[in-house]
C-alpha positions in Angstrom: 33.6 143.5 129.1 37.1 145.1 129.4 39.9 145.2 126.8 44.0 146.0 127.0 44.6 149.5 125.3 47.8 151.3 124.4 48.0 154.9 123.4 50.8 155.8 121.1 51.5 159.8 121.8 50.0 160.3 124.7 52.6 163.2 125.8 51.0 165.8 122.5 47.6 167.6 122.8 45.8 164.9 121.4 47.2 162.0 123.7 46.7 163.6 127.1 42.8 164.3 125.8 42.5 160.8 125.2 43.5 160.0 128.1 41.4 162.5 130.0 38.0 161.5 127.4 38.9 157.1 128.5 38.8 158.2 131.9 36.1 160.3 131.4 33.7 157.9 130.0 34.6 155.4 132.1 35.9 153.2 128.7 36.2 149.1 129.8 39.5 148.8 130.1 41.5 145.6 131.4 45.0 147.3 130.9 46.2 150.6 129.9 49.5 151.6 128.1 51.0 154.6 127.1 54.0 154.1 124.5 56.6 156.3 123.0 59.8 156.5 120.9 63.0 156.0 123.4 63.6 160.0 123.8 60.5 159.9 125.7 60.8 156.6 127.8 59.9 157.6 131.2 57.8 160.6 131.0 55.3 160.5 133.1 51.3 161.5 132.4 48.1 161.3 134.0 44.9 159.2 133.8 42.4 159.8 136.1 44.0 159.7 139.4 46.9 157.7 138.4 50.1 158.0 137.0 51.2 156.4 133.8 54.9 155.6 132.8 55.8 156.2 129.0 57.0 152.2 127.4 59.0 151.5 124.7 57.1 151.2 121.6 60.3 149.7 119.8 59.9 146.8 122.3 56.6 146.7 123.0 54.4 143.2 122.6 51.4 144.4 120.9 50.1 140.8 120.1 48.4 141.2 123.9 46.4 144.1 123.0 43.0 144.6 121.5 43.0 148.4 120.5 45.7 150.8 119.9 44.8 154.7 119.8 47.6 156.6 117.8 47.8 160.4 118.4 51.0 160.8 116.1 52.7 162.0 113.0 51.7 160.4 109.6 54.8 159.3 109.0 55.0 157.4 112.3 51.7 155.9 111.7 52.8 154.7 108.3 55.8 153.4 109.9 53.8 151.4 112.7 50.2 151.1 112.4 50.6 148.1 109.5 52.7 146.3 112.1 50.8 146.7 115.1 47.4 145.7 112.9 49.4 142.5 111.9 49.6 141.7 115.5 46.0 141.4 115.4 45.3 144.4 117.7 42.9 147.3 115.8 44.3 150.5 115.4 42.3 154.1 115.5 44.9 156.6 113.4 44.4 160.3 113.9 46.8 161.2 111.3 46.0 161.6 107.6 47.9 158.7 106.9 45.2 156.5 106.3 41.9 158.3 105.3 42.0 158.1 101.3 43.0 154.6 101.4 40.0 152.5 100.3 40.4 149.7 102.7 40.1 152.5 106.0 37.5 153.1 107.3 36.9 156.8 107.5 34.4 157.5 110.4 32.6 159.9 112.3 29.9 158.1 114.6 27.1 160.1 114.4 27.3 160.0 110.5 28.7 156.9 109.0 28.5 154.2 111.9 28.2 151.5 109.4 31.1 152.1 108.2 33.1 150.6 110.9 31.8 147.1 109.8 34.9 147.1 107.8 37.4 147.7 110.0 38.8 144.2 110.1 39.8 145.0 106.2 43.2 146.4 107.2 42.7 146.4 110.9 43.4 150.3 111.0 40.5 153.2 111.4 40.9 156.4 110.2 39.8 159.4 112.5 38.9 162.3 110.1 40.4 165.6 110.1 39.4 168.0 113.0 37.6 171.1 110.6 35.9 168.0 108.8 34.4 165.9 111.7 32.7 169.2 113.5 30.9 170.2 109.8 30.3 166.3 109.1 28.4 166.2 112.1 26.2 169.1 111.6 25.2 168.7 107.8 24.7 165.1 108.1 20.7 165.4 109.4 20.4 168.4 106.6 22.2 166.1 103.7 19.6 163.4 104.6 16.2 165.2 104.6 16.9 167.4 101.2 20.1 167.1 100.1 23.0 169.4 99.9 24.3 170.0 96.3 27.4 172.3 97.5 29.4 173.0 101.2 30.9 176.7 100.9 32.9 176.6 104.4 35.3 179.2 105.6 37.0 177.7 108.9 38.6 179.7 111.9 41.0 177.2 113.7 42.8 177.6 116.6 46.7 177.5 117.4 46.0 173.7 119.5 45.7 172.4 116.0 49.3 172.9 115.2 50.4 171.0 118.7 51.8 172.4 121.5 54.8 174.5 120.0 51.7 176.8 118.0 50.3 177.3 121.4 53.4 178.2 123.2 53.6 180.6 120.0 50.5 182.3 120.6 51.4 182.7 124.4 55.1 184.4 123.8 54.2 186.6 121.4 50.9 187.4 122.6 53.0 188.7 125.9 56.1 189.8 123.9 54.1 192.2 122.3 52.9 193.6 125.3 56.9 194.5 126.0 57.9 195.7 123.0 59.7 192.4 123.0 60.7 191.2 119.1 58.1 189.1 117.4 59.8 185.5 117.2 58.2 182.6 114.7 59.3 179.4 114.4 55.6 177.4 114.0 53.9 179.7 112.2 54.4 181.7 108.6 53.3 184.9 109.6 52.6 186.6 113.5 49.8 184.5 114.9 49.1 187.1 117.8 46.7 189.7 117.0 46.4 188.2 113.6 45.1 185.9 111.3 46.8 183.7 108.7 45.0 182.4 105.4 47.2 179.3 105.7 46.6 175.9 107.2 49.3 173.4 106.3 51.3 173.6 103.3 50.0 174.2 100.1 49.7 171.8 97.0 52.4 170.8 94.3 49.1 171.2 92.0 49.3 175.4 91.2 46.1 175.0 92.4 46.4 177.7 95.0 44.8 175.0 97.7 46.3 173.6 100.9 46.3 170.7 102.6 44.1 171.3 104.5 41.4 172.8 102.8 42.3 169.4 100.1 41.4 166.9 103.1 38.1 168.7 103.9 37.0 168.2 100.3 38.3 164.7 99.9 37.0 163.4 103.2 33.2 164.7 103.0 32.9 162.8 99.6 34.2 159.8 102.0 32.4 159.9 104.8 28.9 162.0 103.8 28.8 161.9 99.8 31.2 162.0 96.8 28.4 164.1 94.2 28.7 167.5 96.9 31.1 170.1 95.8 33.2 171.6 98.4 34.7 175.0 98.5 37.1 175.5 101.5 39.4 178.3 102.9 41.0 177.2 106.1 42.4 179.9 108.5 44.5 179.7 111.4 43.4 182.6 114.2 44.8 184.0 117.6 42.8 181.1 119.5 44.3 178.6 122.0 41.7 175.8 121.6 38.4 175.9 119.8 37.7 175.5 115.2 34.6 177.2 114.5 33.5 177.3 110.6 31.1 179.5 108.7 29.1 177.7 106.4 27.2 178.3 103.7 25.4 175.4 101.6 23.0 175.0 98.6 20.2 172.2 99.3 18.5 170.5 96.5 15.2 171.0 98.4 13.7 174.0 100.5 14.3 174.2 104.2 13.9 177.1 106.3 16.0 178.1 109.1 13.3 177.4 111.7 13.0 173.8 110.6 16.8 173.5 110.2 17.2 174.7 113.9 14.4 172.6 114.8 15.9 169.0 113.0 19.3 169.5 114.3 18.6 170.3 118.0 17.5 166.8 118.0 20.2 165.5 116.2 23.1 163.5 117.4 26.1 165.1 119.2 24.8 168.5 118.6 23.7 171.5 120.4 21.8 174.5 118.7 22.8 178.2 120.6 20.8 180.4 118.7 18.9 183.8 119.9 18.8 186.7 117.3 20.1 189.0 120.2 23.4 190.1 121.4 25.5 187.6 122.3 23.0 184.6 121.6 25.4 182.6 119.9 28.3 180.1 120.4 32.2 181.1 120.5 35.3 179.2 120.9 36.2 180.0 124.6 32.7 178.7 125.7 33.0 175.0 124.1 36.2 174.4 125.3 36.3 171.1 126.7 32.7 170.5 125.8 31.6 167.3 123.7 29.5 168.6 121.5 29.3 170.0 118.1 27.5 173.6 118.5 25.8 175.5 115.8 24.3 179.4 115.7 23.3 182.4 113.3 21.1 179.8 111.4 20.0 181.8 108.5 18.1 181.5 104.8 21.0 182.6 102.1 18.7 184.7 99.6 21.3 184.6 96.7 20.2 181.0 96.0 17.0 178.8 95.6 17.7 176.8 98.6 20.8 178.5 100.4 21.7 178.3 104.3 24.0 179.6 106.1 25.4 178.5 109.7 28.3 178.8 112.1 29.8 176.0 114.0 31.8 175.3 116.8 33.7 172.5 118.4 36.5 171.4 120.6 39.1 170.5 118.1 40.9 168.1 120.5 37.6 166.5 122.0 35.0 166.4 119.0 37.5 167.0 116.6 40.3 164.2 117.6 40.2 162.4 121.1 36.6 162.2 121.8 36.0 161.1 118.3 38.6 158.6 118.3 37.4 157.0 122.1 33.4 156.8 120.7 34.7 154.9 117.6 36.2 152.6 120.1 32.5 152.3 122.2 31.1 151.4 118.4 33.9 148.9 117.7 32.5 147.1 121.2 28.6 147.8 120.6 29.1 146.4 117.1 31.2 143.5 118.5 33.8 143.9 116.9 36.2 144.4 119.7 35.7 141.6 122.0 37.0 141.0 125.3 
């Protein structure tokens, strides 16, 4: 079974992993395209050992394709993803476009698989937001043996978040500083070298004090895990080229102690449990990058409540928390048979 794919944004952070995860995982495909607006016609990028030339999305014929992954703003996936799903051809978005809208699916695979049986509704997927898909996928086995009444998650997320300009950010000033060279923003609010910003995205209209980000964390876990959890988020951006890791803290309606906590999500799905109460016997950013998996340490009993827990989890924002989990809901759209070649 093999099916014609086109990648929209396949130049950004996002795209090239995609590319790299298809390749990868050796995904069934019949034909590959990478599209782009007409400033980027001709650009060049790289799957596997091959060399892929940028199309024309404005005249692209998407009525011979079967799956489109987008890796692009929201407003260019408002402007094109109804279109191309009205060609018939199913679209994964990773922009926040879609992921409140009732007929999208919202899906990570090792939480709400079922999920993607609607995705013939609009003909567009939604692929959660990066900080949400890494904590879906470790409270998920927790939330279904006792129950989690409240997530209280701070999240430390890294500059490849922001795209490619936050990077090149962190790099320039990062050396400029080592020069006495001027400190230069233009990505960023405040100096992201040797820093850390309580920002991530723009804040609410609402006087709520919130930000976008730390709004889409809340909204999407009552999506995708359960609506009845409260969610208390602070998002921060931190002097990290790739890599989110989160410290969270939740309340469980029943007991469960950190040994059998470590024990039940070692054998859960897309997770890896790095824990030794010893120096150094825990996960950091630098040692999942490029790394599938969701990784969690410092399992611990929080004392302050009947049932409290606390963890801290790690992930590859552009595998776990964008391409990789973009490319497996493509292997569950063809296990389910939904996509058909």
């Amino acid at each position: 079974m093999s099916i014609n794919v086109a990648i929209i944004g396949a130049t950004g952070n996002v795209g090239r992993e995609m590319l790299t995860i298809l390749a990868e995982r050796l995904f069934p495909l019949k034909k590959l395209h990478v599209l782009a607006s007409r400033k980027s016609l001709g650009r060049e990028v790289s799957f596997g050992d091959k060399t892929l030339k940028c199309e024309n999305i404005e005249t692209f014929d998407f009525t011979k394709i079967d799956l489109v992954l987008m890796a692009t703003s929201g407003e260019m996936a408002k402007q094109w993803a109804p279109r191309i799903a009205r060609d018939g051809a199913l679209v994964i978005d990773n922009s926040s476009a879609f992921r409140m809208d009732e007929g999208v699916p919202l899906i990570v695979p090792e939480v709400n698989a079922d999920a993607v049986m609607g995705a013939r509704t609009k003909n567009i997927i939604a692929n959660p937001n990066c900080s949400t898909i890494q904590m879906m996928v470790a409270l998920k086995p927790i939330h279904d043996l006792v129950g989690i009444k409240r997530i209280n998650v701070s999240t430390y997320q890294s500059v490849s978040g922001a795209g490619k300009a936050a990077m090149d950010e962190l790099w320039n000033q990062t050396r400029g500083l080592f020069v006495n060279d001027p400190v230069e923003r233009q990505v960023f609010h405040k100096q992201i070298a040797f820093n850390v910003i309580p920002q991530v995205d723009d804040f609410l209209d609402d006087g709520s004090g919130d930000t976008k980000e730390e709004q889409k964390m809340v909204k999407e876990t009552a999506k995708i895990l359960d609506a009845k959890i409260k969610v208390n988020v602070t998002c921060v951006r931190v002097p990290v080229f790739s890599g989110h890791s989160e410290a969270i803290n939740i309340e469980m309606a029943k007991p469960l102690s950190a040994a059998k906590a470590k024990s039940l999500l070692r054998t859960s799905p897309g997770m890896m449990v790095i824990d030794k109460h010893e120096d150094g016997g825990y996960i950091t950013p630098v040692e999942v990058s490029g790394e599938f998996a969701v990784y969690v340490s410092r399992i611990r009993e929080d004392k302050t409540v009947k049932h409290g827990l606390n963890m801290w989890v790690v992930s590859d924002n552009l595998r776990k928390g964008a391409a990789l989990n973009a490319v497996q809901i493509a292997e569950l759209l063809l296990n389910r048979g939904i996509l058909v070649a």
